[in-house]
Phi, psi and omega in degrees: 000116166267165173302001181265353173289005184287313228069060152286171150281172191273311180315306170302297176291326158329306183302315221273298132011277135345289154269024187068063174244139175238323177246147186276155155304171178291324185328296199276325196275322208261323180305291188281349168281331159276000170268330187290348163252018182118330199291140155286140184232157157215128173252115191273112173212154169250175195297124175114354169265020151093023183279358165306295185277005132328281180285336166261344184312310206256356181283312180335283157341293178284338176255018176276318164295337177290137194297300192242086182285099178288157163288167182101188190286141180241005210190079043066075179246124167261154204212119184358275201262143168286334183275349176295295212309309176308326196292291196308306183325300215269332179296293197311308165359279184279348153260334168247044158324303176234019169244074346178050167236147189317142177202178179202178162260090183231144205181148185278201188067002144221191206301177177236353202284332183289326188306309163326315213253000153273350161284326184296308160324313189103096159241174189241358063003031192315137204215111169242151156276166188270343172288300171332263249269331178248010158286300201277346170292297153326312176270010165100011219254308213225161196188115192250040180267008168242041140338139205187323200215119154283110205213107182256097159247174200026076178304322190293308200297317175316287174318331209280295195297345213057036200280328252259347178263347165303321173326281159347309176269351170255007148294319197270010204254340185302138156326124192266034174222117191153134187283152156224141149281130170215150173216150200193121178292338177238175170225049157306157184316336180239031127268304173305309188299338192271312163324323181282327174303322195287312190243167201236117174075019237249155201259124188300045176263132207247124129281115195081061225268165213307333199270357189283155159248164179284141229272286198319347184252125189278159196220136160235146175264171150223078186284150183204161164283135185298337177283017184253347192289334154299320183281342140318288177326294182299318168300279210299328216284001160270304184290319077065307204033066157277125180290315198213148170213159151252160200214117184269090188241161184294309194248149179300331174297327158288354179290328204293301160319332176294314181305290222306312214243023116312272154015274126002283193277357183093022193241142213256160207198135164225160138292160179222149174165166195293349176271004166270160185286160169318317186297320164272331147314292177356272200303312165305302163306318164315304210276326179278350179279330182256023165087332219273006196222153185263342208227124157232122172244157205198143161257186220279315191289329156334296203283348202290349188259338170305132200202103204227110197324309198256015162329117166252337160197139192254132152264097158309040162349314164231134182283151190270125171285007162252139182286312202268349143292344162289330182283314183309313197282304159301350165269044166248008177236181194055040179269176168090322211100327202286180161309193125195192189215114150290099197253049218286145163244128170246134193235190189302004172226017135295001239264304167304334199269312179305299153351255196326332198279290173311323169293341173256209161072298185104007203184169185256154152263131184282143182259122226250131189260318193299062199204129180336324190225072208264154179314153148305135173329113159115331198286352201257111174261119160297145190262174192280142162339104190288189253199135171269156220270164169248145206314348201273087200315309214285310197278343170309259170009348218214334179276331180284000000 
């Protein structure tokens, strides 16, 4: 299927086009036809199915087609993370390259003022984080009653941050005539009950579903002793010849330690986590996307907006004590169409957490045995061959 069997506009295929897109994702196949007739969606997808242009393609769209375009905000997607929110922007950009509508970005950790004087202008598009937005809502800046297309992505994530009552309070400022979108890799029970609240009729689609991983991407274990894992680390990304990593640790002081001791070795490496400033995450994602940098290490919520095509190996430094984090994190590799390479270390205190990961997953991960720096003798319970999971999208879908 190419994009031109959606009932695109010509403008929107020109963009597309442009950045060499020819076929839709499945998300985007299933997706952009129902919001173009209207339909409210909830979409179950995770990050890396192509669900940015689900959902702005066709706000795009509908609102290029409108005759008489009044002022104000028409189109409202609210979003975690300051690196998403950039990420969506910098889409909506480029897809609506030549159908000449307005947009803007806004998020905390810096100054508000270019964001001010980009609302003053006038838009018609908004890519908001949920503090920034109910800062600047406060202070009289922003005015959502002429409201018309509403877009909750990564719901799950909203909670997960402690977001879900900004949320809330940003729900209650909308017009209640006016399409929504939500999208969300999971449904625990106060996404879904917030979902129900949210959308009216609304059309289901799920792809890629959270728990699943991408066929393309190969997963290697490593048990080590945890004081061994810098030296694992340092051992593989030579022995290997890895060029680029993304590198994952659970806490921030580890990441900062992980860079510390990369560094050290010549390698040039930064963290991104919530104690760095916009600018220096900024500036840290840039230098790793232009090369100038081999390593980026992140923690999990730092990371949810990076979203780099040709991305080739993920590190699990530390396994994520959440399961369905583990499918996120490796999914910043395999994008695109391309390979990847998973690399995960469990060392004597992951041991419960690798077990939940292979059990959600559906498969074992292969354990690479050979290596300079293995747990100690004895120390290691393999966990047991999970149970395969079941084929019934609607009951996943429905449990989560």
């Amino acid at each position: 299927m190419a994009f031109q069997s959606l009932n695109l506009i010509e403008p929107i295929l020109k963009a597309l086009a442009k950045e060499g897109y020819t076929n839709p994702t499945p998300i985007q196949q299933q997706a952009i036809p129902l919001a173009l007739k209207g339909h409210d969606v909830l979409g179950c997808a995770q990050t890396g199915t192509g669900k940015t242009a689900a959902f702005s393609i066709p706000i795009i769209q509908l609102l290029a087609q409108q005759k008489q375009r009044r002022p104000g905000i028409k189109a409202l997607i609210l979003t975690p993370t300051r690196e998403l929110a950039i990420q969506i922007d910098e889409s909506i950009a480029a897809y609506g390259s030549f159908a000449h509508i307005r947009h803007t970005v806004i998020f905390g950790g810096v100054s508000q003022l270019h964001q001010t004087n980009a609302l003053k202008k006038g838009v018609e598009i908004l890519v908001a984080t949920p503090g920034r937005l109910l800062d600047l809502v406060n202070q009289k800046f922003i005015d959502l009653r002429q409201l018309e297309f509403f877009v909750l992505d990564e719901a799950d994530r909203m909670l997960d941050m402690g977001f879900i009552h900004d949320v809330k309070k940003i729900i209650a400022l909308l017009p209640p005539k006016r399409q929504t979108l939500f999208f969300s890799a999971t449904m625990p029970p106060e996404i879904q009950k917030l979902a129900d609240t949210l959308l009216k009729n609304p059309k289901t689609v799920e792809v890629t579903p959270p728990s699943s991983t991408v066929e393309k991407i190969g997963q290697k274990l490593y048990y080590t002793n945890k004081s061994d894992k810098p030296k694992l680390l340092l051992y593989l990304l030579e022995k290997e010849e890895i060029d680029t990593a993304l590198v994952f640790t659970r806490t921030k002081h580890g990441a900062d330690r992980v860079v510390k001791a990369l560094l050290k070795e010549g390698i040039k490496a930064a963290a991104i986590h919530g104690n760095k400033s916009q600018n220096a995450r900024q500036n840290a994602l840039n230098g790793f996307k232009s090369g100038k940098l081999r390593i980026l290490v992140a923690t999990d919520i730092a990371a949810r907006g990076i979203d780099i095509d040709e991305l080739a190996n993920v590190f699990n430094y530390d396994l994520p004590n959440i399961p369905e984090t583990y499918v996120h994190r490796i999914g910043r590799t395999g994008r695109a169409g391309n390979s990847g390479i998973a690399i995960s270390f469990c060392d004597g205190e992951t041991l419960k957490e690798l077990k939940e990961i292979q059990k959600l997953i559906g498969k074992t991960i292969p354990v690479i045995e050979k290596h300079p720096y293995p747990m100690a003798a004895g120390s290691i319970e393999k966990p047991e061959l999970p149970k395969a999971r079941t084929s019934n999208p609607k009951r996943r879908f429905q449990r989560r």
